[in-house]
Residue, then its C-alpha position, 0 to 999 in steps of 0.5 A: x358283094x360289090x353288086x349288092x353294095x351298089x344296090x343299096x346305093x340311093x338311086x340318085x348317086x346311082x344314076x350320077x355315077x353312071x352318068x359321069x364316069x366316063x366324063x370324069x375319066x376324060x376330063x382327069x386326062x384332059x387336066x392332067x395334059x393341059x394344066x399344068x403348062x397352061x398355069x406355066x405359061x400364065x406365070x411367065x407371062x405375068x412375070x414379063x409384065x411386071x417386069x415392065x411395070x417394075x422398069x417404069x416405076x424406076x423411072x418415075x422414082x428416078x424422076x422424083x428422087x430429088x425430092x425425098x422419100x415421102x414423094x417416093x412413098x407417095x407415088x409407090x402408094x398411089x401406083x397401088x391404090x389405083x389396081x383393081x383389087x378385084x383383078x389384081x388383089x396381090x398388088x405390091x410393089x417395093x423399093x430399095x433406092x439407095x440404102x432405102x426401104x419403102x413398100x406401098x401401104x396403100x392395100x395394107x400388105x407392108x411388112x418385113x416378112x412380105x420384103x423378104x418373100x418378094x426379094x427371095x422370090x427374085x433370088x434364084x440362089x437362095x431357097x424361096x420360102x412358102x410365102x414367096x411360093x405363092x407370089x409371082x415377083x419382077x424386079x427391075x435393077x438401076x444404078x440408084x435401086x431396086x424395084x420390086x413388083x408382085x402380084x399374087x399368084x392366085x390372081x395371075x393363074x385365074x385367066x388361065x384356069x378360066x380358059x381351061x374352065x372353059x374348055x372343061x365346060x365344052x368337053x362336058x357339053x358333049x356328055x351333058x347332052x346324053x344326060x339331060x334324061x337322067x337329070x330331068x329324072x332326078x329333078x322330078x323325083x328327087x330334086x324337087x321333092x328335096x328342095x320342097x323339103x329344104x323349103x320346109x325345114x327353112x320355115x322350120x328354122x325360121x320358128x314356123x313350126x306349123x310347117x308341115x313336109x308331105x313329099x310322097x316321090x319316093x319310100x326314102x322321102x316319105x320317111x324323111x316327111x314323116x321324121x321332120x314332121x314328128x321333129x317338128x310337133x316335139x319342137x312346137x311342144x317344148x316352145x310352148x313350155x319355153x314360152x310359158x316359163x319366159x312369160x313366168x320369167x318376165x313376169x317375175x322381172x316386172x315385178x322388180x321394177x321400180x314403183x315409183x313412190x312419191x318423193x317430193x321435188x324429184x321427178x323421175x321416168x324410165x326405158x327399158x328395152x330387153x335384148x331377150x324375153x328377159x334382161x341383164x339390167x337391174x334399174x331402180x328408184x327407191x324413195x328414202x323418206x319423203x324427200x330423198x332418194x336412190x336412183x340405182x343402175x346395174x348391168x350385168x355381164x351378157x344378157x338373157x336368163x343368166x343375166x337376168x337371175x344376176x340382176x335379181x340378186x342384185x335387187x336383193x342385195x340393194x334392198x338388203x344394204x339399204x337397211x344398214x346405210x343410205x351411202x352409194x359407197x357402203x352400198x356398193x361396198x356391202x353389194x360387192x362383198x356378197x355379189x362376188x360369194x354368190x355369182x359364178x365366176x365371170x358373171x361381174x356387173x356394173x352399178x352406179x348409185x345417186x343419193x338425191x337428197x331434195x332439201x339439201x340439193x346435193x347429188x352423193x354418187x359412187x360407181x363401180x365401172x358404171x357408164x358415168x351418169x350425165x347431169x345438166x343443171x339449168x342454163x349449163x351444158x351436160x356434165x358427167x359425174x366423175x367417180x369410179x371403181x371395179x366392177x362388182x364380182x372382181x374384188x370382195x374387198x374393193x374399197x369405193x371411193x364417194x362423191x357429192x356435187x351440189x345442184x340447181x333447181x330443174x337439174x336433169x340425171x340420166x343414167x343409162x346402160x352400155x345398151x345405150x353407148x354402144x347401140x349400133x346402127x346398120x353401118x357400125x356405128x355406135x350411139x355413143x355418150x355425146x349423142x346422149x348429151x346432144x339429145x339432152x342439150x336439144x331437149x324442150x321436154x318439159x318433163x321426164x317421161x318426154x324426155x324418155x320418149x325423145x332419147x326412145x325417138x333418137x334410138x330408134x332412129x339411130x338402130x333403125x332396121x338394126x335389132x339391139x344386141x344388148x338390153x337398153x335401160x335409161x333412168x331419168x330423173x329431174x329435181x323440180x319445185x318441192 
């Protein structure tokens, strides 16, 4: 029975166990004997230096005493800031000087918890808890205080465990040379053959699924060749059909943009840039008349085809209110109330409303929980327009309250997406609204379509390599001469 559970063992596990058994048994011996005196050693040894450390720390604290606990703060903090965190990530040190408690903050290990680890770890009477278990603490006690120093153990024992790695590795040596032939006939049989195979399954991952394996060493890698490669043409088949129904979804989508009717004195362009072969973002502008207009911004909860089905419902809830009203707010009010009936649970949208009324020059707004729009009138700086409520889908009855502002001729309205706001760069840094602002101010567009393509140039330098991890939409629109 055993012979025969050996024989369906795959040849390289064979040939490793034969191999390393016997370095194996000697190397358990070899630590068995060795470790744990070495780490013994390591700990006292580090425990004397602190010590050490801890006496002169006394001294400088002695020194500075007279000038209150700030100094004492800062010298603890500056002692700790210059470890090498690499050598020594454990590094703490805490004082109690004279009724008061201080700990270096410098590498953000200050807590209740870690004073009382690091005073336990100190105290031979009391049980040390498991925190201070993984410490290696030195205290040093003076007249006016006392000074603790820790160190992480894992740190104090790793030159130890170095030196028993190599040691380790020297007692291997002797056994490697015996299986060099056993490992060059691993690496030509299967080790290569696998690594080809990884190599192909990566291009496969990495959406190449023309990638073929042919590895032909063996029965057992034949046969994996074989299953990858029928893996493989089931996959190319299903992306096709993905393929074509998101070609069918974008279509769809296009279709929903705006078409920018005609509406005298208001000028208006746009961006939009999906996260997804689709987006979540639903923007719009619908002329009412010839000299008025909705500009419309929505963006639904996450991004991709949920999303983008939400924004959909959107759209035809807009169109629907519009018939009833031309108010942002009883749009938004009608928009709520069916959005919040039809959505699954958890699917809330964000939307603002700008009624641009030309002969009257009066922007009448209302927002539910929508980034705030930014205006700038000739000759003055951005502006936000200051209206807010819930987010669409949270309360049926939520009531919005209706803004409206009077403006000049030439006033810019940008409207933009939290794709926008919170787009990153490669350090984490975002965008923001006063970089929207900036591009505005410095902006010598004459009109909206060159606005659109100085913000799509201030994004593209801000993201740079970085891919964009929500959709970003901005809708800019300009009252110019009727």
């Amino acid at each position: 029975m055993r012979l025969a559970y050996w024989e369906r063992l795959p040849l390289r596990e064979q040939l490793m166990l034969a191999v390393n058994a016997l370095l194996l048994l000697v190397v358990i011996l070899f630590l068995t004997l060795g470790h744990g005196l070495r780490l013994r050693d390591a700990r006292l040894e580090k425990q004397v230096a602190l010590t050490e450390e801890a006496k002169t720390i006394y001294e400088s604290v002695d020194a500075i005493a007279n000038r209150g606990d700030e100094s004492i703060q800062k010298l603890i903090d500056d002692v700790c800031a210059r470890m090498n965190t690499t050598e020594s990530p454990g590094h703490h040190i805490a004082v109690d000087w004279q009724g008061i408690s201080l700990q270096a903050r410098s590498h953000g290990r200050s807590s209740h918890d870690m004073f009382r680890s690091m005073r336990e770890a100190t105290n031979h009477d009391s049980q040390s808890s498991s925190d201070s278990n993984s410490l290696v603490v030195a205290k040093f006690d003076g007249p006016l205080g006392t000074i603790y120093v820790s160190e992480a153990e894992e740190s104090v024992l790793r030159n130890a465990r170095q030196e028993l790695l190599r040691q380790i590795i020297a007692v291997l040596f002797a056994g490697a040379l015996a299986g060099l032939m056993v490992q060059h006939v691993l690496h030509r049989v299967v080790t290569r053959p696998l690594r080809r195979l990884v190599i192909t399954l990566g291009l496969i991952g990495d959406g190449d699924l023309n990638a073929k394996a042919d590895e032909r060493s063996c029965q057992e890698l034949i046969y994996l060749s074989e299953r990858i490669n029928t893996m493989t043409r089931k996959l190319a088949e299903a992306e096709r059909d993905r393929r074509f129904h998101m070609k069918k979804a974008r279509d769809i989508q296009q279709r929903l943009r705006p078409t920018n009717g005609a509406v005298n004195g208001i000028e208006t362009a746009e961006l939009f840039e999906p996260a997804d072969d689709v987006g979540g973002d639903y923007y719009d502008v619908i002329p009412l008349g010839i000299n008025q207009c909705l500009l419309c911004l929505a963006d639904v909860s996450g991004h991709g085809v949920p999303a983008a089905m939400a924004a959909t419902v959107i759209k035809a809830l807009v169109l629907e209110a519009i018939e009833v009203t031309n108010s942002p707010a009883e749009i938004l009010h009608r928009i709520n109330r069916r959005y919040e009936e039809i959505i699954m649970e958890g699917h809330f949208a964000t939307m603002v409303i700008i009624l641009v009324d030309r002969p009257q020059m009066t922007l009448t707004f209302a927002n539910a929980g929508h980034e705030l729009p930014f205006i700038r009138q000739p000759g003055q700086p951005v502006q936000r327009l200051e209206a807010s409520g819930l987010l669409l889908g949270v309360d049926a009855e939520m009531t919005l309250t209706e803004n409206s502002v009077t403006v000049a001729d030439g006033t810019t309205i940008v409207l933009v997406s939290d794709g926008v706001t919170e787009m990153f760069d490669p350090e984490d840094n975002q965008f923001g609204t006063q970089r929207v602002s900036q591009v505005m101010e410095n902006s010598s567009a004459t009109d909206t379509q060159q606005l659109v393509n100085e913000f799509s140039e201030a994004f593209a330098k801000h993201r740079q390599t970085r891919a964009p991890f929500d959709d970003t939409t901005l809708l800019v629109a300009r009252l110019s001469g009727a």
